[in-house]
C-alpha positions in Angstrom: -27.1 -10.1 -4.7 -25.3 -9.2 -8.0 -27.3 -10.2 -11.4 -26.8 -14.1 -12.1 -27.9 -15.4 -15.3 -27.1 -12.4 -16.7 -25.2 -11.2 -14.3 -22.3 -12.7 -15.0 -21.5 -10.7 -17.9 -20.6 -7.7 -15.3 -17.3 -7.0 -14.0 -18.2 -7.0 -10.6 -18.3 -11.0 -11.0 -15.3 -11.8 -12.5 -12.5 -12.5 -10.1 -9.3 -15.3 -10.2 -10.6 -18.7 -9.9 -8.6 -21.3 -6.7 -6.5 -23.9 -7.9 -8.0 -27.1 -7.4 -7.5 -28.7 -4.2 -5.0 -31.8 -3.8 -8.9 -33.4 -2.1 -10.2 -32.7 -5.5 -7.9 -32.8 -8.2 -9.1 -36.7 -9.2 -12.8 -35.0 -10.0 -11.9 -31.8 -11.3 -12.0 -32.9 -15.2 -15.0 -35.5 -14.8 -17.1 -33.9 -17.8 -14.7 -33.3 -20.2 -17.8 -34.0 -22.5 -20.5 -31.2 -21.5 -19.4 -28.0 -23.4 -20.1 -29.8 -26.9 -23.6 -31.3 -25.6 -24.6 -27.6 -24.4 -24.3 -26.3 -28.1 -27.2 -29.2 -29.1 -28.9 -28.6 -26.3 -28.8 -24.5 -27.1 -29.7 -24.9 -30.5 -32.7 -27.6 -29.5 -34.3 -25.0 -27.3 -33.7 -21.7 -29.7 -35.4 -24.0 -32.2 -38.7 -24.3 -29.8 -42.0 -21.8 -30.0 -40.9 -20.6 -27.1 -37.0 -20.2 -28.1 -37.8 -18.7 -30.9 -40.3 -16.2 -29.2 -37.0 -15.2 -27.1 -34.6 -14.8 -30.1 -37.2 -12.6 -31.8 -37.5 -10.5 -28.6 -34.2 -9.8 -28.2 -33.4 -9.2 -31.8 -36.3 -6.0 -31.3 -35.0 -5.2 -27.7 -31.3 -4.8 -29.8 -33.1 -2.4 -32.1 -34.9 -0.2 -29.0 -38.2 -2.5 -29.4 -39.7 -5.4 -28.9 -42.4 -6.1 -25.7 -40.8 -4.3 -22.6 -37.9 -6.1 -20.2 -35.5 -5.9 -18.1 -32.5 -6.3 -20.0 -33.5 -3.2 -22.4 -31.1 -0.8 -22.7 -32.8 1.6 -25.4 -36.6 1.8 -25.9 -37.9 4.0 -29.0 -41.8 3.2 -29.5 -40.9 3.1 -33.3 -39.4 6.4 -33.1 -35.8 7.4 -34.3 -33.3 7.0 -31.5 -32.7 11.2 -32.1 -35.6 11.4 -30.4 -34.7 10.0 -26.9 -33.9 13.2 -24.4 -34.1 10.7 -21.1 -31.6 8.4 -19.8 -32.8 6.7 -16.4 -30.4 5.3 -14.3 -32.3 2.1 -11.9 -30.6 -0.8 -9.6 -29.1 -3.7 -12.1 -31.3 -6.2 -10.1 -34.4 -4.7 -10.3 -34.7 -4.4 -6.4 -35.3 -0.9 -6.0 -39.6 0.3 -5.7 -38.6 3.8 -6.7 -36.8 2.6 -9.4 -39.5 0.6 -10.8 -41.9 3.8 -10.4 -40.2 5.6 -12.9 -39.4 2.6 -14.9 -43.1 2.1 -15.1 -44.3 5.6 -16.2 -41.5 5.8 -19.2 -43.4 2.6 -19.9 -46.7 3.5 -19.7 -45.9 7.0 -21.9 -43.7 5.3 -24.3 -41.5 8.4 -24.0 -38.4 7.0 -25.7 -35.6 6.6 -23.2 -31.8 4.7 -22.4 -31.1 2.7 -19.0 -28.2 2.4 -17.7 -28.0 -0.1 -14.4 -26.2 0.9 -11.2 -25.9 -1.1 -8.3 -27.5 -0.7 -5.1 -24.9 -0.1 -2.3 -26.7 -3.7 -0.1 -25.2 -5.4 -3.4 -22.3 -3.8 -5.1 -20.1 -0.9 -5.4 -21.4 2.0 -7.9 -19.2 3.1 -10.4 -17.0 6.1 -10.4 -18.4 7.8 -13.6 -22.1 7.3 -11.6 -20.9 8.8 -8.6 -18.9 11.7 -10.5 -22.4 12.8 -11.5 -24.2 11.8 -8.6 -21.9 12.1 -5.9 -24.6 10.9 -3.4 -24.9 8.0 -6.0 -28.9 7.5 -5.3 -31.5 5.8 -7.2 -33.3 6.3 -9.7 -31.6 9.3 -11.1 -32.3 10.6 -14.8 -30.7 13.0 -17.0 -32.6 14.8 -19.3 -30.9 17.6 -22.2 -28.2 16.8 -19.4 -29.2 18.0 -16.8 -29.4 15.1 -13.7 -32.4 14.6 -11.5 -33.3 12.2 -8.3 -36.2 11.3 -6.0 -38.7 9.1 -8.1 -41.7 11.8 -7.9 -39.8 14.8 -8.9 -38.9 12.4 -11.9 -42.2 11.7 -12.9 -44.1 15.0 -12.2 -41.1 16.2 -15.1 -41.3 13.7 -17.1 -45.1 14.1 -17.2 -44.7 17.6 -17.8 -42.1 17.6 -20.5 -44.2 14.7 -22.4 -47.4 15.9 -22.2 -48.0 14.9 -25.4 -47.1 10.7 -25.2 -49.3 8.7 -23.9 -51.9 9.4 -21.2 -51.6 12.3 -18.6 -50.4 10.9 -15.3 -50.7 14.0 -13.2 -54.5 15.6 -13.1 -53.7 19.7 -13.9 -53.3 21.9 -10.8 -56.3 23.2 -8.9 -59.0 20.5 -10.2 -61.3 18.1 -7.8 -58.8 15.4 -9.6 -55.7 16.9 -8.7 -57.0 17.1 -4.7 -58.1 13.6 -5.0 -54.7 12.6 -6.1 -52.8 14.3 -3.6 -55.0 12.8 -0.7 -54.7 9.5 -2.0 -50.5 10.3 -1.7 -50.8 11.2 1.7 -52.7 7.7 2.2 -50.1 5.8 0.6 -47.6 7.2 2.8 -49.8 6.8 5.6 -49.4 2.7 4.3 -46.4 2.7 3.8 -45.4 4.0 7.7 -48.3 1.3 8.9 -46.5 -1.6 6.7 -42.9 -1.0 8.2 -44.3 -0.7 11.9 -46.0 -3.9 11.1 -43.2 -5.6 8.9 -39.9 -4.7 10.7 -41.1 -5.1 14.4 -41.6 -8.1 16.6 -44.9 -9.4 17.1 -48.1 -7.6 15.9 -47.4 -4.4 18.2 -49.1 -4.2 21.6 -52.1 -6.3 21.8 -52.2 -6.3 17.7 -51.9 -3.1 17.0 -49.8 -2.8 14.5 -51.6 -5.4 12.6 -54.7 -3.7 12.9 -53.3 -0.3 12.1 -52.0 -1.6 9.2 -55.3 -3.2 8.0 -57.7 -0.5 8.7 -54.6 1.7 6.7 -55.0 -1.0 4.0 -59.2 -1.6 3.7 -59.5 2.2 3.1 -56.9 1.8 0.2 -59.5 -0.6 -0.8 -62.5 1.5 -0.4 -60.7 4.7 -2.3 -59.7 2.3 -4.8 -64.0 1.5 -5.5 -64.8 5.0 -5.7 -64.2 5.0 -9.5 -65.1 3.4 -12.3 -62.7 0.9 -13.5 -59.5 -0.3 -11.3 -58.1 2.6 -11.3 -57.4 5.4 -8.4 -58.3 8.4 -10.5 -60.8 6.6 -12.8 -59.4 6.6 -16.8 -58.2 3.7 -18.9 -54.8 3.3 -17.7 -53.0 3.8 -14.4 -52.2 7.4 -13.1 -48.5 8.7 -10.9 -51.0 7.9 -7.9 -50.9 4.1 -9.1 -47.6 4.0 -9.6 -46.6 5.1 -6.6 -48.8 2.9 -4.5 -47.8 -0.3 -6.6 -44.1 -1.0 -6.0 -44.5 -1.1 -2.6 -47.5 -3.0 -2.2 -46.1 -5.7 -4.6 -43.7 -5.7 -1.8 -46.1 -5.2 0.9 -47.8 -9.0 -0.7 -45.1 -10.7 -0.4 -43.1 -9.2 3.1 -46.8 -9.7 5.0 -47.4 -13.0 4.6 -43.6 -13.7 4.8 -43.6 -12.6 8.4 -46.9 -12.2 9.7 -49.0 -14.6 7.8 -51.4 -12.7 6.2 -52.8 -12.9 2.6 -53.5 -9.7 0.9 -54.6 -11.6 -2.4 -58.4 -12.1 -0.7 -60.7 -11.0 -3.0 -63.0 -11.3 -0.2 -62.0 -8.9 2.2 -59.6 -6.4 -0.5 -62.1 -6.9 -3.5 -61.0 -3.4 -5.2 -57.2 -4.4 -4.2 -57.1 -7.8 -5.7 -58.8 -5.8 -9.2 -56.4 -3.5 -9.2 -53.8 -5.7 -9.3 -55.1 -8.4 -11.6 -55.3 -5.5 -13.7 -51.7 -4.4 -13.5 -51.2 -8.1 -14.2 -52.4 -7.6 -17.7 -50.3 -5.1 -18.4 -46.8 -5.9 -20.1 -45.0 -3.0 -18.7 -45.8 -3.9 -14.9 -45.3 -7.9 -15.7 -41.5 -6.8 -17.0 -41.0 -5.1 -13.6 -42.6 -7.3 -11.3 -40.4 -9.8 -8.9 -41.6 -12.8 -7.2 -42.3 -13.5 -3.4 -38.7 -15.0 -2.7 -36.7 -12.4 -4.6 -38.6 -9.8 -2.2 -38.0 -11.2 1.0 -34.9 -11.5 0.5 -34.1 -8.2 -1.2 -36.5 -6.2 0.9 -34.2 -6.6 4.1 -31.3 -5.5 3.2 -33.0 -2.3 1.8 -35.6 -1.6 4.8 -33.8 -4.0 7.9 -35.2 -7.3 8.8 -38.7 -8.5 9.0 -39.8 -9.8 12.2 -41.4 -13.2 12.0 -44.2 -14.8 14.3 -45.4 -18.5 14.1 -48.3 -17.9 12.7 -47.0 -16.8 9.4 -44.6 -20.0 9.3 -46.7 -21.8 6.3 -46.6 -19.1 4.2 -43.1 -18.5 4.7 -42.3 -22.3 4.1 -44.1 -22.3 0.8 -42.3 -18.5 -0.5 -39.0 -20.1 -0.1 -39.7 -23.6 -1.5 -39.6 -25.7 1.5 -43.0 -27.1 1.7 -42.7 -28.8 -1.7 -43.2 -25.8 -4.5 -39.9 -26.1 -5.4 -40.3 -29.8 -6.6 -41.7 -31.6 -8.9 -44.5 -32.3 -10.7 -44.4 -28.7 -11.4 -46.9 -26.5 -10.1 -46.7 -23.0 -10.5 -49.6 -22.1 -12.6 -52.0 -24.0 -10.6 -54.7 -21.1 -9.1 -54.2 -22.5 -5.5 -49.8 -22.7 -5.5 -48.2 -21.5 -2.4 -51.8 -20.8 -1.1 -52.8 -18.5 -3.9 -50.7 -15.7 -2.2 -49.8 -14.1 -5.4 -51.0 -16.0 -8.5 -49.1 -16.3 -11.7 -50.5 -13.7 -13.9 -53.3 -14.9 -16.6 -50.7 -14.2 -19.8 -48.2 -16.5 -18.0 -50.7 -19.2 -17.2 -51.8 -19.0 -21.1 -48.1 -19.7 -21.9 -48.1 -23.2 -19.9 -45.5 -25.5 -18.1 -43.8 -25.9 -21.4 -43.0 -22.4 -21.8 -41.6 -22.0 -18.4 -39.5 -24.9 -18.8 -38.2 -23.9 -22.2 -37.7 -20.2 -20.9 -35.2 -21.1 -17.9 -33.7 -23.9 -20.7 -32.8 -21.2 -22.8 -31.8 -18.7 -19.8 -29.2 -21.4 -18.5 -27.8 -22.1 -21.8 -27.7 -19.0 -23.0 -25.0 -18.0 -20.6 -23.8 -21.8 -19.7 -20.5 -21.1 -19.0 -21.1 -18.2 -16.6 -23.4 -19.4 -14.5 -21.0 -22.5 -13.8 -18.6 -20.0 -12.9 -21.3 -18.1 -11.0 -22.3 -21.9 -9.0 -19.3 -23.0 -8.3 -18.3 -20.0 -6.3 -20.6 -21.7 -3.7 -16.5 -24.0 -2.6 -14.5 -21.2 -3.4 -13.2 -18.3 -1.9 -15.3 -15.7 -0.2 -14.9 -12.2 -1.7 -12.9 -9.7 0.7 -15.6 -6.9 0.2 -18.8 -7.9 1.9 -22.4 -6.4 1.2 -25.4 -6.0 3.3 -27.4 -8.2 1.4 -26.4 -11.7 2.7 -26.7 -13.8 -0.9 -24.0 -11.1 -2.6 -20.5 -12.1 -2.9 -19.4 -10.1 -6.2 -16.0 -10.7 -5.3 -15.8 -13.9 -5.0 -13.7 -16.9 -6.7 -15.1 -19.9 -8.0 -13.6 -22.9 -7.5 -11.9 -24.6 -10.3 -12.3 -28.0 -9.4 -16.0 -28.1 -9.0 -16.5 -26.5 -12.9 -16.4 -29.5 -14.6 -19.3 -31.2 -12.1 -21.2 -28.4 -12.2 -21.3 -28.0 -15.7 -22.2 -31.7 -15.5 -24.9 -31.5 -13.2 -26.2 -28.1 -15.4 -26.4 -30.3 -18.8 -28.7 -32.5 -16.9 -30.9 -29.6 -15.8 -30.9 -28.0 -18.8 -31.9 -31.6 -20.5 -34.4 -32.3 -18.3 -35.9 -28.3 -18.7 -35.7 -29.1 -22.2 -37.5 -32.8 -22.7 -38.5 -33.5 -19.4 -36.9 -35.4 -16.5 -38.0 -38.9 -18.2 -35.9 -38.3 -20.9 -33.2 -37.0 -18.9 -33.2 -39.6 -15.7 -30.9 -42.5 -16.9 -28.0 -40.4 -17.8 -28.5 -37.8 -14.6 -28.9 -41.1 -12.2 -25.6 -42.3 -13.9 -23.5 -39.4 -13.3 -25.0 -37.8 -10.8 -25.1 -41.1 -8.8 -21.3 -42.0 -9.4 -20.1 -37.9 -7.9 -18.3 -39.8 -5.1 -15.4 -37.0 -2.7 -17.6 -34.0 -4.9 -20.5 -34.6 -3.6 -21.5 -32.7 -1.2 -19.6 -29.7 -2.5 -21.6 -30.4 -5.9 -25.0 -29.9 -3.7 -23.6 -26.7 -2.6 -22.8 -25.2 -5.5 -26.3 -26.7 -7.0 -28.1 -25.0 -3.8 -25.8 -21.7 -4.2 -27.6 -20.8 -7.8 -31.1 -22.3 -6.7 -31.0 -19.4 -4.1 -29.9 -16.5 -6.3 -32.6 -16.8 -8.9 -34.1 -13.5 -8.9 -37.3 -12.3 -10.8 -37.9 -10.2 -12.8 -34.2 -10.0 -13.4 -33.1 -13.2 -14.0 -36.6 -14.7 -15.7 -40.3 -15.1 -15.4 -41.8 -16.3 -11.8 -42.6 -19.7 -13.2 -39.5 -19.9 -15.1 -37.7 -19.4 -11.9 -39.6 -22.3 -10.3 -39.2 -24.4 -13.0 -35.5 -23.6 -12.4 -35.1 -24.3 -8.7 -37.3 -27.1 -9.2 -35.3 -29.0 -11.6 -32.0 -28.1 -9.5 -33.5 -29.6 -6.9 -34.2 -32.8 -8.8 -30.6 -32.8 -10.0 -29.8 -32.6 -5.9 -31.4 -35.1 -5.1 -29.6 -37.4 -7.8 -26.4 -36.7 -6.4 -24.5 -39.2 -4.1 
C-alpha cells in the first residue's frame, strides 16, 4: 500500500490518467467550482489552533526540528546539521517493526540523523541507487562515515556504542547482572515472538488450544519480568532500554493481529497489569506516539509481511469493530471515548487532551493540504489496474486514475473536508444537494469514496483519531450519494 496523503507526491504514484468513458463523459466536469472553494477551505483550517499547530511543526521539521514524525527527513536536537554521521534508511509507510526499532532509539538518543524512505518489496519496487548499495535491498539499513549496515540490533548495539555520550545508555556494559538480565529477556521476546506467529498465522487455536495457551503463558511471564523493576521499564531506569525496543514493535503488532483473529484483548489491565503500564507509558512518550500505527493499518499490513492470519468466530467482534464495520467508522464520533472498539487499544492520554476538534481539523488539513492528489489517488478506485502487482492487496502504485470521476470526487472531497472543518450541520444542505443529484456516477463515486477510506494508514498518513475522523466522514459523504 504506497503512501496516500502524502504519498502521492512519489513517483511510484504517478501514471497516465483513462480518457473518460463515452458512459461518463456528461458527469466528468460536474464541479467545475471545487478547486477555488478548497483554497478557503485550506486557509480556514491553517488559520485554526490546530492548523496552526501543524504549520509550526512542519516549519521546525524543515529546519531538522520540531516534535518527532514521520515525514522528518533531518533531525538535529538543536545541533548543527555537520554533526549528523547517520543516515537510516526505513519503509516509506512505516510498516516495517525493525524499522521502527531503530527509528525509536535515534529518537530516544537524539543522535542527529537523515531518513531516507524505501519501499518494502509487499508494496513497491526499491530504487536502483538503494539496491546499488544494498544489493539485498533490506530494511532498516544505515550508513554511518559511509560505511552501510543492516539487521535492526546490529544497528542499535552501534549506534549505542558510537553515541555513548547522547542520551541514555540503551545497552547495560558487558559482563554485569544487567547485561545477563537483558540478554534473557531477548531470548524471551524471541520465545514471543515464535509463540505469536504459531498462534497468529495458523488455523484455530492449535490442538486442543495449544497454541493459545502457549502463547499466553509466553506472554504472562513478559508480564511478570516486566514487575520485577521499579518503574515500567524492563531493566529498571527512567527511559526505555534496546530490550524495550525490541519487544515493542512487535507487540504493538501482537495487540492488534490477536484480537483481529483470535479474539483476545491484550489491553486487560487485569490479567497483563505490568504490560498495560508499559505501554501506557510508551504512550506518553512523543517519539513512540510518532511511530505508532493503528489496529486497521496492522492487520492489513502485517499479512503481507508475515502471511495471513487465521481467523476463528470467536474473534469476529473485535475484528468487525478494527475495520469499522460495527459502527466506529460513523458518526457521532467516537474515538477518544475509553470504551471505543472495546477498549482494545485506547487512544493515547495526549491525543484524548487534544479532543474531537483536533482530530477533525488534523485530517481537514491533511486532505487539503494535498487536495488534488489524493483525488487523483481516489479516483484510481474506476480506472485502470496497474500492470505490476504487489503482495499487499490495497497497493496498486501503478495504477491510472480515471479522469472522469476527478471532478466528482473532488466534489464529494470539498464536502468532507467542510464537514471535517465546521461539522456535518454546516456542511449537510450543500452535500445532500450534490451528492444527492450524482445520478450514472454513482456508484463509481462510492467506489472511489471507499477506495481512500481503506488506504488511510497510521502513523503515516495521520493520527489514529484523525484517521477515524477521516473514514468516518467519508462514510457520511457515502451515504449522501445517490
Amino acid at each position: 500500500e504506497m503512501p496516500l496523503l502524502a504519498l502521492v507526491r512519489s513517483a511510484l504514484w504517478a501514471a497516465v490518467s483513462l480518457s473518460p468513458s463515452p458512459r461518463r463523459a456528461g458527469v466528468a466536469r460536474m464541479c467545475t467550482a471545487t478547486s477555488g472553494r478548497i483554497g478557503e477551505l485550506a486557509a480556514a483550517v491553517a488559520a485554526t489552533p490546530t492548523g496552526a499547530r501543524l504549520r509550526k511543526e512542519e516549519s521546525e521539521r524543515a529546519a531538522g526540528g520540531g516534535p518527532p514524525h514521520t515525514d522528518a527527513s533531518l533531525r538535529l536536537f538543536g545541533q548543527s546539521e555537520s554533526a549528523v554521521r547517520v543516515t537510516l534508511f526505513r519503509d516509506t509507510a512505516a510498516w516495517c517493526p525493525y524499522c521502527q526499532k531503530v527509528w525509536l532509539l535515534l529518537e530516544e538518543k537524539r543522535v542527529p540523523y537523515r531518513i531516507e524512505k524505501i519501499n518494502m518489496r509487499s508494496y513497491g519496487d526499491k530504487p536502483a541507487e538503494y539496491l546499488r548499495k544494498v544489493p539485498n535491498g533490506l530494511l532498516p539499513a544505515m550508513e554511518i562515515d559511509g560505511q552501510f549496515m543492516t539487521d535492526s540490533i546490529p544497528i542499535m548495539l552501534t549506534i549505542d556504542a558510537e553515541f555513548a555520550e547522547y542520551g541514555p545508555r540503551m545497552v547495560p556494559p558487558p559482563g554485569s547482572a544487567e547485561r545477563e538480565r537483558a540478554e534473557a529477556l531477548l531470548r524471551l521476546e524471541r520465545e514471543l515472538f515464535r509463540d505469536w506467529c504459531s498462534l497468529t498465522f495458523q488455523p484455530g487455536t492449535g490442538l486442543f488450544g495449544a497454541s493459545k495457551k502457549g502463547f499466553e503463558a509466553t506472554l504472562h511471564k513478559v508480564d511478570a519480568a516486566l514487575g520485577e523493576k521499579p518503574g515500567p521499564w524492563f531493566l529498571g531506569g527512567d527511559a526505555p532500554s534496546l530490550v524495550d525496543l525490541q519487544y515493542v514493535s512487535h507487540v504493538e503488532r501482537m495487540v492488534a493481529s490477536v484480537a483481529y483473529w483470535k479474539g483476545m484483548r491484550l489491553r486487560d489491565p487485569a490479567i497483563y497489569p505490568n504490560l498495560c503500564k508499559w505501554l501506557d507509558a510508551f504512550e506518553a512518550r512523543p517519539a513512540y506516539l510518532a511511530t505508532k500505527s493503528d489496529m486497521y493499518t496492522h492487520v492489513r499490513d502485517i499479512p503481507p509481511q508475515y502471511g495471513p492470519g487465521f481467523s476463528i468466530g470467536e474473534a469476529d467482534n473485535f475484528a468487525k469493530a478494527i475495520s469499522g464495520k460495527d459502527g466506529s467508522w460513523e458518526l457521532p464520533f467516537r474515538a477518544l471515548d475509553p470504551d471505543f472498539q472495546f477498549s482494545l487499544d485506547p487512544a493515547p492520554p495526549l491525543l484524548v487532551e487534544r479532543g474531537e476538534e483536533a482530530a477533525r481539523h488534523e485530517a481537514a488539513y491533511k486532505l487539503l493540504g494535498n487536495f488534488d492528489a489524493v483525488v487523483r489517488f481516489a479516483a484510481r478506485a474506476t480506472g485502470a489496474p496497474g500492470v505490476k502487482r504487489f503482495q499487499a492487496p490495497l497497493a496498486d502504485p501503478y495504477a491510472q486514475s480515471d479522469d472522469a470521476m476527478i471532478d466528482p470526487v473532488g466534489a464529494a472531497l470539498r464536502h468532507v473536508a467542510t464537514a471535517l472543518l465546521r461539522g456535518t450541520d454546516v456542511a449537510g444542505d450543500a452535500a445532500v444537494a450534490e451528492l444527492g443529484a450524482t445520478g450514472s456516477a454513482a456508484r463509481d463515486l462510492i467506489s472511489c469514496l471507499e477506495y481512500l477510506r481503506e488506504r488511510i494508514g497510521v502513523p503515516r498518513d495521520m493520527s489514529g483519531p484523525a484517521a477515524i475522523a477521516l473514514r468516518a466522514h467519508l462514510n457520511w459523504a457515502i451515504r449522501l450519494v445517490k
